[in-house]
DRENZA-333607 format. One record per residue (C-alpha): residue number from 1; residue in one letter; x, y, z. Coordinates in steps of 0.2 Angstrom, whole numbers. Example, Ala and Ser with C-alpha at 12.3 -4.5 7.8 and 13.67 -1.06 7.14 Angstrom:
residues 2
- n  res  xx  yy  zz
- 1  A  62  -22  39
- 2  S  68  -5  36
***
This chain:
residues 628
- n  res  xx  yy  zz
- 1  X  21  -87  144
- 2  X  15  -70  149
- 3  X  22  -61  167
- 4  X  5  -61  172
- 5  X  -14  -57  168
- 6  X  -20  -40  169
- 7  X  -39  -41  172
- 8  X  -49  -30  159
- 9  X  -64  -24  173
- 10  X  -65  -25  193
- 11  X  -84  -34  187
- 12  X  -90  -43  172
- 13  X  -97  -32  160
- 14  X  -116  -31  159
- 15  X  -129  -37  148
- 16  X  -129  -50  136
- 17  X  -110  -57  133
- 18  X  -115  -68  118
- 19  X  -124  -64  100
- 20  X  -136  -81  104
- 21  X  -150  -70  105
- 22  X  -150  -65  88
- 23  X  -160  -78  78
- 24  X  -163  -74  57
- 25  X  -171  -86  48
- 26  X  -156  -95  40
- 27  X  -143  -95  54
- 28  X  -140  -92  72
- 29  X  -126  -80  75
- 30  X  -117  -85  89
- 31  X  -101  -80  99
- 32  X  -92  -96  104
- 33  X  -97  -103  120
- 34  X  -101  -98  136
- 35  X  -88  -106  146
- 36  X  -74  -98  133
- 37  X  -82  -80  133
- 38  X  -83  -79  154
- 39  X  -65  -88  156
- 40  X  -58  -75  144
- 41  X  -65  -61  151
- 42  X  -61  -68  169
- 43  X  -43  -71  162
- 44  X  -39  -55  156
- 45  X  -26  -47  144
- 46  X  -9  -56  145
- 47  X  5  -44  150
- 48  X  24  -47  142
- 49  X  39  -36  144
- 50  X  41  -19  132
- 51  X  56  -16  126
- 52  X  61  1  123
- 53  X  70  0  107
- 54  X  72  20  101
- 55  X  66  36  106
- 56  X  64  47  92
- 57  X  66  68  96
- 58  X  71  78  109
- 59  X  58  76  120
- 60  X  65  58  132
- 61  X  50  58  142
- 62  X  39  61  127
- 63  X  20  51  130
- 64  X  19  45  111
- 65  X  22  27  109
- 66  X  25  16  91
- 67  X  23  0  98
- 68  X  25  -16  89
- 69  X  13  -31  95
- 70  X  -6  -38  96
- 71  X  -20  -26  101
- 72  X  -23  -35  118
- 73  X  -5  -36  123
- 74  X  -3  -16  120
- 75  X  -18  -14  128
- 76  X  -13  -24  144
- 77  X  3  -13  147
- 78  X  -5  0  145
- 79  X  -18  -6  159
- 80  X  -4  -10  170
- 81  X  3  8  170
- 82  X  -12  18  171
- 83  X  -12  26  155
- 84  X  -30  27  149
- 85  X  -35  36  129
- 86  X  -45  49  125
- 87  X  -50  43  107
- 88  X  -47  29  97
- 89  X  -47  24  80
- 90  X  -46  9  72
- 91  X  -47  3  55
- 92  X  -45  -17  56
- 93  X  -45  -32  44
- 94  X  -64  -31  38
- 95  X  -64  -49  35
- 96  X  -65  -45  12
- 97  X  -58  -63  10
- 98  X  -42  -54  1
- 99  X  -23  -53  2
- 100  X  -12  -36  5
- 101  X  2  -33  -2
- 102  X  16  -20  -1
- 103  X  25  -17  -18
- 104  X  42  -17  -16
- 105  X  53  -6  -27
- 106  X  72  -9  -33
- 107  X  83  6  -31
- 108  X  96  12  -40
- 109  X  113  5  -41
- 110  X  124  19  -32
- 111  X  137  12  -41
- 112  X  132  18  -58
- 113  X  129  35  -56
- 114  X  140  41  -68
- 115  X  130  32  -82
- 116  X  112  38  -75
- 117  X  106  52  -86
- 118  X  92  65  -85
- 119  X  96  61  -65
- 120  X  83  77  -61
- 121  X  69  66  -71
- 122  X  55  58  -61
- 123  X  53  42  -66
- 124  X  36  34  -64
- 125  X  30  20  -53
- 126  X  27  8  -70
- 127  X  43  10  -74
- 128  X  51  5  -61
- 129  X  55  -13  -56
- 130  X  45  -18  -41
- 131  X  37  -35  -34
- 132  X  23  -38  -23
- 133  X  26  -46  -5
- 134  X  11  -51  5
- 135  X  6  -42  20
- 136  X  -7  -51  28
- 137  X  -23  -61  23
- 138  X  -39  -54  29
- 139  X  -48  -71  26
- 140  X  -59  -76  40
- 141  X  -75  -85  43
- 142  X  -89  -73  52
- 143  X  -87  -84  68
- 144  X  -69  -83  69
- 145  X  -67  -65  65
- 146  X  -80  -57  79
- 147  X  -73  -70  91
- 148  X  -58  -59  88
- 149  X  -63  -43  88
- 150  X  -74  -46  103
- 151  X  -57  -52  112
- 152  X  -49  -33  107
- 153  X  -65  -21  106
- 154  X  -66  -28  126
- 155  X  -47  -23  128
- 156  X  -49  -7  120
- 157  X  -65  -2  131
- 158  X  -54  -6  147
- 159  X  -41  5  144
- 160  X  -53  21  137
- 161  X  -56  36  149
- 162  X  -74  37  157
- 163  X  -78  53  141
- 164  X  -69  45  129
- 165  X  -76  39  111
- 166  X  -71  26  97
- 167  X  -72  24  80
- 168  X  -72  7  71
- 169  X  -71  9  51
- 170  X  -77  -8  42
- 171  X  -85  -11  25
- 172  X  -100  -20  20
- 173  X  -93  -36  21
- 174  X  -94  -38  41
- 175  X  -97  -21  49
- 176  X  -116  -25  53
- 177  X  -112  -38  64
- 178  X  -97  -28  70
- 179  X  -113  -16  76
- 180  X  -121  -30  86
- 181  X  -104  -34  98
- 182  X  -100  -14  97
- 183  X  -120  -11  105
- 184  X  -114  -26  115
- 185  X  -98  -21  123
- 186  X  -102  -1  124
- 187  X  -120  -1  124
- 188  X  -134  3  112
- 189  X  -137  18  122
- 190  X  -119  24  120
- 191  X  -121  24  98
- 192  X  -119  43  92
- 193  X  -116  41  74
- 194  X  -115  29  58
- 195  X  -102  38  45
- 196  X  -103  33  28
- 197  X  -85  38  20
- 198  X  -89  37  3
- 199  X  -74  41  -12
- 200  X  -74  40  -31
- 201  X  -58  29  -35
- 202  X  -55  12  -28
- 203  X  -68  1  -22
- 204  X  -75  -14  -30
- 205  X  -86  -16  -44
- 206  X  -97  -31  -48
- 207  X  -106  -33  -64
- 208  X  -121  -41  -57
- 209  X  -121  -26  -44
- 210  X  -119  -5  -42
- 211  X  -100  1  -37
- 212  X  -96  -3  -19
- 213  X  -88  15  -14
- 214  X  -91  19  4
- 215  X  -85  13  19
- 216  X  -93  15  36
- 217  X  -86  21  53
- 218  X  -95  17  68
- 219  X  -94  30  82
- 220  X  -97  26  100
- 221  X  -94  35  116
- 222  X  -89  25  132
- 223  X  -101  29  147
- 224  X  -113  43  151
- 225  X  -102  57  148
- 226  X  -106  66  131
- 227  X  -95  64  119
- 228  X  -84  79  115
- 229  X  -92  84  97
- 230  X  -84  99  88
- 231  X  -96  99  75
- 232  X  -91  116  68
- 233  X  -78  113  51
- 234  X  -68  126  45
- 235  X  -64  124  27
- 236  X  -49  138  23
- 237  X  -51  143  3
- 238  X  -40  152  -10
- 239  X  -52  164  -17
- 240  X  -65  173  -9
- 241  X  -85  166  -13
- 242  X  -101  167  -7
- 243  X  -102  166  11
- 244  X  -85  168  16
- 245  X  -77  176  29
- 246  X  -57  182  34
- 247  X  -48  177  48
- 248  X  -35  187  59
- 249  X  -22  184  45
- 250  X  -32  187  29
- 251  X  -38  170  25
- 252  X  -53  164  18
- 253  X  -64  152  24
- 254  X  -83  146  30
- 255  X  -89  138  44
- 256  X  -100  123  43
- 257  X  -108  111  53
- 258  X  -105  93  46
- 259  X  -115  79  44
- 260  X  -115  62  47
- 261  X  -109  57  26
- 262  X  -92  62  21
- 263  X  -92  62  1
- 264  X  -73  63  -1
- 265  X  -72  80  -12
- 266  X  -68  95  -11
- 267  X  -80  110  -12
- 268  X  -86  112  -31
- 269  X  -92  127  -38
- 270  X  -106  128  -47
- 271  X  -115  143  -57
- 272  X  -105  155  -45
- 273  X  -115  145  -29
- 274  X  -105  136  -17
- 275  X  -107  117  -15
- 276  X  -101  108  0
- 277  X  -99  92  -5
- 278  X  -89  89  9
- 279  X  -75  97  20
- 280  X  -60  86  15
- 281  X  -53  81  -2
- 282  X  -48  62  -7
- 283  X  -32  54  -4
- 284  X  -18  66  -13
- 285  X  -8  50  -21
- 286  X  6  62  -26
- 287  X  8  69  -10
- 288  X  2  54  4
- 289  X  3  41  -6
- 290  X  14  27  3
- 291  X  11  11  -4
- 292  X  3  4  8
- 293  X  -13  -7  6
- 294  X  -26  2  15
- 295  X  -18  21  18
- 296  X  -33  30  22
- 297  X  -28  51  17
- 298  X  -24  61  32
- 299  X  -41  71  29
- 300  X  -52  60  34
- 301  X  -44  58  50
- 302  X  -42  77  53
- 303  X  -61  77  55
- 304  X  -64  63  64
- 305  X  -49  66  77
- 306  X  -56  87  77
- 307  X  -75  81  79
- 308  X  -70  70  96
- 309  X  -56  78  105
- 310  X  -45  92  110
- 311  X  -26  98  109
- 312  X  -16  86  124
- 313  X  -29  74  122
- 314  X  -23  53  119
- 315  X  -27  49  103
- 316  X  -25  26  101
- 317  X  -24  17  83
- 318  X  -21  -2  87
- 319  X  -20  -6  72
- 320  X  -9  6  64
- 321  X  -6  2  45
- 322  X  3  16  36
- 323  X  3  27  54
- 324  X  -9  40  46
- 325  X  -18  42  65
- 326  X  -4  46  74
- 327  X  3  58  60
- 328  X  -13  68  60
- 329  X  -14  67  80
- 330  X  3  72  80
- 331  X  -1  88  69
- 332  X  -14  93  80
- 333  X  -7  93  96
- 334  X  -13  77  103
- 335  X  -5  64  109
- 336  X  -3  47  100
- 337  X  -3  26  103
- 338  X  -3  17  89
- 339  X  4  -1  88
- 340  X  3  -16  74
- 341  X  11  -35  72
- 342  X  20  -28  57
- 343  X  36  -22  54
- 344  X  31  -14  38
- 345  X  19  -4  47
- 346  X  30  0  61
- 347  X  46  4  49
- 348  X  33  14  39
- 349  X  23  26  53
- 350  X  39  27  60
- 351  X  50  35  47
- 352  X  33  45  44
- 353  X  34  52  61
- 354  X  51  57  58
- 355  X  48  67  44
- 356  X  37  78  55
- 357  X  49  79  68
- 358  X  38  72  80
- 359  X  45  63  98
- 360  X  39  46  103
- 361  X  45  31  108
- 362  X  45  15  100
- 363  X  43  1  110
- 364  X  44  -22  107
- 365  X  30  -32  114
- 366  X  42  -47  121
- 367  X  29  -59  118
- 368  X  42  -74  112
- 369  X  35  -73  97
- 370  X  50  -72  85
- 371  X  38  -65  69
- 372  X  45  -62  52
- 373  X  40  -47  45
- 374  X  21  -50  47
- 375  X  10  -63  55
- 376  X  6  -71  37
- 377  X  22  -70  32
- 378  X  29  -81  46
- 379  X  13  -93  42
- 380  X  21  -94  25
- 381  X  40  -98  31
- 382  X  33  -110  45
- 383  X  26  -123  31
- 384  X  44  -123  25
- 385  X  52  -124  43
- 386  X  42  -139  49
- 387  X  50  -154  43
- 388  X  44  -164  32
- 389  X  26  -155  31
- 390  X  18  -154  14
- 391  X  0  -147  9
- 392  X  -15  -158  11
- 393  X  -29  -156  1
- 394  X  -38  -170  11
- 395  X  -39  -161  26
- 396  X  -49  -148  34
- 397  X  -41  -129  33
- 398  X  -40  -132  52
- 399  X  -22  -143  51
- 400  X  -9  -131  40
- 401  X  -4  -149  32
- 402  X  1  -167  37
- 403  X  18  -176  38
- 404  X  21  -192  30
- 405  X  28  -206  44
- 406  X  33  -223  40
- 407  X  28  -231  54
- 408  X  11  -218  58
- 409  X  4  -213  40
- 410  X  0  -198  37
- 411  X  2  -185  54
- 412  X  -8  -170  53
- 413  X  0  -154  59
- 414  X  -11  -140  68
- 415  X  -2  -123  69
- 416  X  -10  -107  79
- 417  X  -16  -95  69
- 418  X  -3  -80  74
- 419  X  -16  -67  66
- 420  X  -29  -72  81
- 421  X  -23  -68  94
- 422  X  -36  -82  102
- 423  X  -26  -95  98
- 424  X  -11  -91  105
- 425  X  -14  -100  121
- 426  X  -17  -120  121
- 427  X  -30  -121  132
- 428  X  -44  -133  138
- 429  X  -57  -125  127
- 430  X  -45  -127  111
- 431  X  -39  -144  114
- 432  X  -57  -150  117
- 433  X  -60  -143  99
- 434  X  -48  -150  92
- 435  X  -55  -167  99
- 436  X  -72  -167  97
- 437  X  -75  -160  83
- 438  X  -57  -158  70
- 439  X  -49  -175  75
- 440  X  -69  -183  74
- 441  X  -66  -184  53
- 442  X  -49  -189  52
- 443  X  -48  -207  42
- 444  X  -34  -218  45
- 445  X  -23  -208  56
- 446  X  -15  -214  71
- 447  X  -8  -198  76
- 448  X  -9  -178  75
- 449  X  6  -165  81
- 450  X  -4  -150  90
- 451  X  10  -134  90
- 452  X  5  -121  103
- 453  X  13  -103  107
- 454  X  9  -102  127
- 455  X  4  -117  136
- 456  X  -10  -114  150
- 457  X  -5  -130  160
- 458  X  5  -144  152
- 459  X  0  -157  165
- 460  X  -16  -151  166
- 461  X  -19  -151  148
- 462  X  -10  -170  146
- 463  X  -21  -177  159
- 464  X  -38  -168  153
- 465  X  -34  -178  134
- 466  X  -28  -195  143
- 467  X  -46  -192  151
- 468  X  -58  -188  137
- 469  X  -47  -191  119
- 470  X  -62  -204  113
- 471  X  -55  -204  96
- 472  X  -42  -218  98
- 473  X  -29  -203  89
- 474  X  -12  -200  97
- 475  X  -8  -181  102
- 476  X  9  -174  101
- 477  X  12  -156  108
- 478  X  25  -146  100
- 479  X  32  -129  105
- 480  X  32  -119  91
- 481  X  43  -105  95
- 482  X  57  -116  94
- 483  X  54  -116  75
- 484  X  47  -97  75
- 485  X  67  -93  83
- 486  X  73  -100  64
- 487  X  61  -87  54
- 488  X  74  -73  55
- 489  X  89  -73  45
- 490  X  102  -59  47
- 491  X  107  -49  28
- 492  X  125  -47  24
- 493  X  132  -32  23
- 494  X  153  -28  17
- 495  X  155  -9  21
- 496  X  172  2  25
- 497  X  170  15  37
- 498  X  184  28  38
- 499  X  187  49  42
- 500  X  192  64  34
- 501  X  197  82  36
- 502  X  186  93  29
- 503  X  187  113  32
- 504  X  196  109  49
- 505  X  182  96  53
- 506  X  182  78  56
- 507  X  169  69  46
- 508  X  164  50  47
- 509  X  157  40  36
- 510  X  153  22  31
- 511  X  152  15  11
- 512  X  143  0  9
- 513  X  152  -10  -4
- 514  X  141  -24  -7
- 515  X  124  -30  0
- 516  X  120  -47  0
- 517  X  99  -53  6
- 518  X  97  -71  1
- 519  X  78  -69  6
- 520  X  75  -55  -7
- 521  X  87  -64  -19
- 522  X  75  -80  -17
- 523  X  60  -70  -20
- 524  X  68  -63  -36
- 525  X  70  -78  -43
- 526  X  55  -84  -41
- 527  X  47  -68  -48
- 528  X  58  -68  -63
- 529  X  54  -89  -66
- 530  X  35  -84  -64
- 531  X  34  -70  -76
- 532  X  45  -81  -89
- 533  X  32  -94  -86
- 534  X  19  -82  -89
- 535  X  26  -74  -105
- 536  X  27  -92  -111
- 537  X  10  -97  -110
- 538  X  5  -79  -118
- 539  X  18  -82  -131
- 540  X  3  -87  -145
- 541  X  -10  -75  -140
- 542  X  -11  -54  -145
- 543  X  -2  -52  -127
- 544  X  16  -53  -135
- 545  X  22  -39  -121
- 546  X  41  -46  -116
- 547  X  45  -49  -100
- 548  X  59  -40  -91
- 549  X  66  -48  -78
- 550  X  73  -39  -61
- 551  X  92  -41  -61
- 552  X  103  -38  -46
- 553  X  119  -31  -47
- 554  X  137  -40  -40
- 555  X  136  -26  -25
- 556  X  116  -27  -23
- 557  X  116  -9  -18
- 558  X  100  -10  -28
- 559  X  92  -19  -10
- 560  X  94  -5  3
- 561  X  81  6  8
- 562  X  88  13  24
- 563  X  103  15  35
- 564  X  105  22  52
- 565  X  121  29  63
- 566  X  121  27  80
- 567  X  137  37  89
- 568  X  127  36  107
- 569  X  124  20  110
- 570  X  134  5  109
- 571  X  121  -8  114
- 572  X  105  -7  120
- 573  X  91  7  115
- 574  X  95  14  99
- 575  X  99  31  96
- 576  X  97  38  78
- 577  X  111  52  76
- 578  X  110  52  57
- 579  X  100  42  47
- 580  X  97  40  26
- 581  X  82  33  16
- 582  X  81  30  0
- 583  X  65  34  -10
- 584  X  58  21  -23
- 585  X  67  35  -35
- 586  X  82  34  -26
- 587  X  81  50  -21
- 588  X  91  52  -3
- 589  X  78  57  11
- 590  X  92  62  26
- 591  X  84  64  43
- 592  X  68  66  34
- 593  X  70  79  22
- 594  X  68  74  5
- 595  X  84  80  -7
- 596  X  84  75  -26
- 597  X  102  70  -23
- 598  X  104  50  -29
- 599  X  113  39  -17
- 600  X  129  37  -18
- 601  X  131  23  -9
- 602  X  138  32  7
- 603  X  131  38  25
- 604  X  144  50  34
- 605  X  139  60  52
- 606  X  151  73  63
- 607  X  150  61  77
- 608  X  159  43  76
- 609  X  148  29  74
- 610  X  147  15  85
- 611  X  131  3  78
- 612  X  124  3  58
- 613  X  104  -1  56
- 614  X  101  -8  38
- 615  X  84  -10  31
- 616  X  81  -19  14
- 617  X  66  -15  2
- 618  X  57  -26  10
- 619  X  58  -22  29
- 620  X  72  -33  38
- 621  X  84  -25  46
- 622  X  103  -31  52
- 623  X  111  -22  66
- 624  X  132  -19  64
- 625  X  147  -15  75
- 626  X  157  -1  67
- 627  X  176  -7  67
- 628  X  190  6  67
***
């Protein structure tokens, strides 16, 4: 359970706290009910412990935080101390109905470096052996998702300055109701601008419909102070045209004043006229590109964090994705909060951050929640961790499946969605759900198991379904972070750490001889069995493209994406004294700074280490005491 509740405002917000009002002809749009929307708002944010896990620089009292957790959670702690943000941008699931995924890439085996030729050439991305793993799943119904995002648009507003602004980037698929909780929570009078972000690649297309290729940003300020809006752009140019003027150091550029459509291009020229088509170009895939569903490019947030704020300023992005927010605050001076449930993303803005020498901190949210990677991930693994439960096609989407009992039948299982945050309290107003209307249209069951997370009042709770469980249904309550403890399962790793003399100086080192990740190994397997599946079925069609199967090495080198020296720190905080990543390539990336210099399967520092962090391709990450 949480430490405590921190509330989000001394007094309820005003104005209308439900979308009830907004009749259309087919539907009534509606958020929850009452009762829930005034007891969450009169609960407030639940506050957990942070733990300080590593601080990344020189600067130890550095006000940049890289937390991992829930929107609401960060939120709360950052309520409870005071701090408040300038701006904030967030770009959250947009409710598409799709899967993300990360494509995960097989480096080189170390161990055959004397048999890799041409090793300056570049390989591309097709031809190297990679497999998808599932990030999250933006699939939710429109009730479901703007219950949610009330819940964190209301945390976010509580912890924004009184002259602070926010953006919200959405699509077409939910972001005009987005627009109703947004005039809602901030105001219709606080709106300053719809952004359309349109771009030329990506997007989808429909054959019954034109190319979907904008996105939209929604920009509100928080009270009556005007928004800081730095609407003069200054576009820097490699050649002197029409129009242009020179700085203090002999650069060309022109000063524009932007408008409220960002076309994604560069300037064009045309008949010897400049054309703005707009200020920033589109996502450089060479040079940004991460792999990481939904990167937006760094230029799009350069405008938008110039436009509403100012060097020292707080810059919040709570949900952080590929960490682009805080990478662009970081290079203009502002401070940066960004935070996200994933370890990807965490891993990913974080090794980001240290390419650019930037200091923060990053931070655990100690919520109990034991997640594997990714919310949707851990849903994945928790159908497997639940004994005996199996799909269910009879049933609602409401029970993850059902469990098959000799004596009961059929026991359908009800697991809290980890993605909503919502859910992760059983409360009255979830278990009275759960009765009147999900238990209603079960046939011939005799009993349900109902997990929770947190538990507002076991007792409570107990009496209030011996009181008004109608349904003649038996209802189990299970603890699910007992099974959420059994998601993470520590890699193997054989290595030998030893010292040398070189020019007078000690060096230490660490060779990892063999890796061994029964995870990864698993999901190889099951790749390699699919795609022989698949080019079985094909084997009579045109498509006669063979298959080639990812094989891992005896030493499984081939699985390590990162390692990391600590010489300070024993226990505790970590303390990166020399760290290595390998690219997708398998070029070594030390401390940050790219070298084309292949791994050779070693790690070595002037200081002796006491702790090893290793990271697989695919994100988990085993912590090592050095032995002499």
């Amino acid at each position: 359970m949480p430490i405590k509740y921190v509330p989000l405002y001394k007094d309820p917000i005003k104005g209308q706290a439900i979308l009830d009002n907004f009749t259309r002809t087919k539907r009534v749009l509606k958020y929850g009910k009452n009762e829930e929307v005034y007891d969450h708002i009169n609960r407030g944010m639940p506050y957990y412990e942070l733990e300080e896990n590593e601080i990344v620089g020189n600067d130890k009292d550095t006000k940049n935080l890289l937390v991992r957790g829930e929107c609401i959670s960060t939120c709360a702690y950052l309520k409870d101390k005071g701090i408040e943000v300038d701006l904030v941008y967030i770009d959250p699931p947009f409710a598409s109905g799709m899967d993300y995924s990360k494509k995960v890439y097989i480096r080189k085996n170390p161990k055959l470096l004397d048999k890799i030729k041409k090793k300056e050439e570049k390989l591309k991305d097709e031809e190297l052996q990679s497999f998808d793993e599932k990030m999250y799943g933006d699939i939710w119904n429109k009730e479901m998702y703007l219950n949610w995002m009330y819940d964190n648009l209301m945390a976010i507003k509580s912890i924004m300055s009184d002259n602070a602004s926010i953006y919200v980037h959405l699509d077409h698929h939910i972001c005009h109701y987005v627009k109703i909780l947004l005039d809602e929570i901030f105001g219709e009078e606080n709106f300053v601008n719809e952004i359309i972000w349109s771009y030329r690649s990506g997007g989808a297309s429909k054959s019954e419909a034109l190319p979907q290729k904008h996105d939209v940003i929604f920009l509100y300020k928080n009270g009556d102070e005007n928004v800081i809006n730095n609407k003069i752009e200054r576009q820097y140019l490699d050649k002197p045209f029409m129009d242009t003027k020179i700085d203090k150091d002999g650069k060309y550029y022109v000063d524009t004043i932007l408008r409220d459509v960002f076309e994604g291009a560069p300037y064009i020229m045309n008949e010897n006229k400049l054309e703005q088509y707009n200020m920033r170009p589109v996502l450089n895939l060479s040079k940004e590109r991460l792999d990481y569903d939904t990167q937006k490019p760094e230029g799009l947030l350069k405008i938008l964090i110039e436009i509403a704020s100012n060097e020292g300023m707080v810059v919040a992005d709570f949900f952080g994705g590929s960490g682009v927010t805080a990478k662009v605050a970081n290079d203009l001076k502002r401070n940066f909060i960004s935070c996200d449930v994933g370890i990807n993303s965490i891993q990913t803005t974080r090794d980001r951050l240290v390419s650019e020498n930037a200091n923060f901190k990053i931070m655990d949210i100690k919520d109990g929640v034991n997640l594997y990677r990714n919310p949707i991930q851990t849903m994945d693994k928790l159908k497997h961790l639940i004994n005996g439960l199996n799909d269910d096609n009879t049933l609602d989407s409401f029970w993850m499946g059902s469990i098959k009992d000799s004596k009961k039948g059929k026991i359908p299982v009800y697991v809290p969605n980890l993605i909503d945050s919502s859910t992760r309290v059983l409360d009255l107003h979830i278990i009275d759900e759960i009765m009147k209307i999900y238990m209603q249209n079960l046939d011939n069951v005799e009993k349900v198991i109902v997990y929770y997370i947190d538990i507002e009042d076991e007792e409570k709770i107990k009496k209030y379904i011996k009181d008004n469980n109608n349904t003649g249904i038996e209802i189990e309550l299970r603890d699910l972070k007992v099974i959420l403890s059994q998601t993470i399962i520590d890699d193997k790793v054989d290595y030998l750490s030893f010292d040398n003399k070189e020019d007078s100086r000690k060096k230490y080192g660490i060779e990892i001889k063999r890796f061994i990740s029964d995870r990864l190994s698993n999901k190889i397997s099951e790749y390699n069995q699919k795609g022989f599946l698949n080019q079985e079925k094909k084997k009579d069609t045109d498509n006669k493209k063979e298959f080639k199967p990812i094989i891992i090495s005896e030493e499984g080198l081939e699985l390590i994406e990162y390692i990391s020296l600590d010489c300070t720190n024993k226990q505790g905080k970590w303390q990166s004294d020399e760290e290595i990543k390998i690219s997708k390539e398998g070029y070594v990336i030390t401390n940050g700074k790219k070298t084309k210099t292949f791994w050779n399967g070693k790690i070595t520092s002037s200081k002796k280490p006491l702790r090893m962090k290793v990271r697989n391709i695919a994100g988990d990450e085993v912590v090592l005491q050095i032995e002499n």
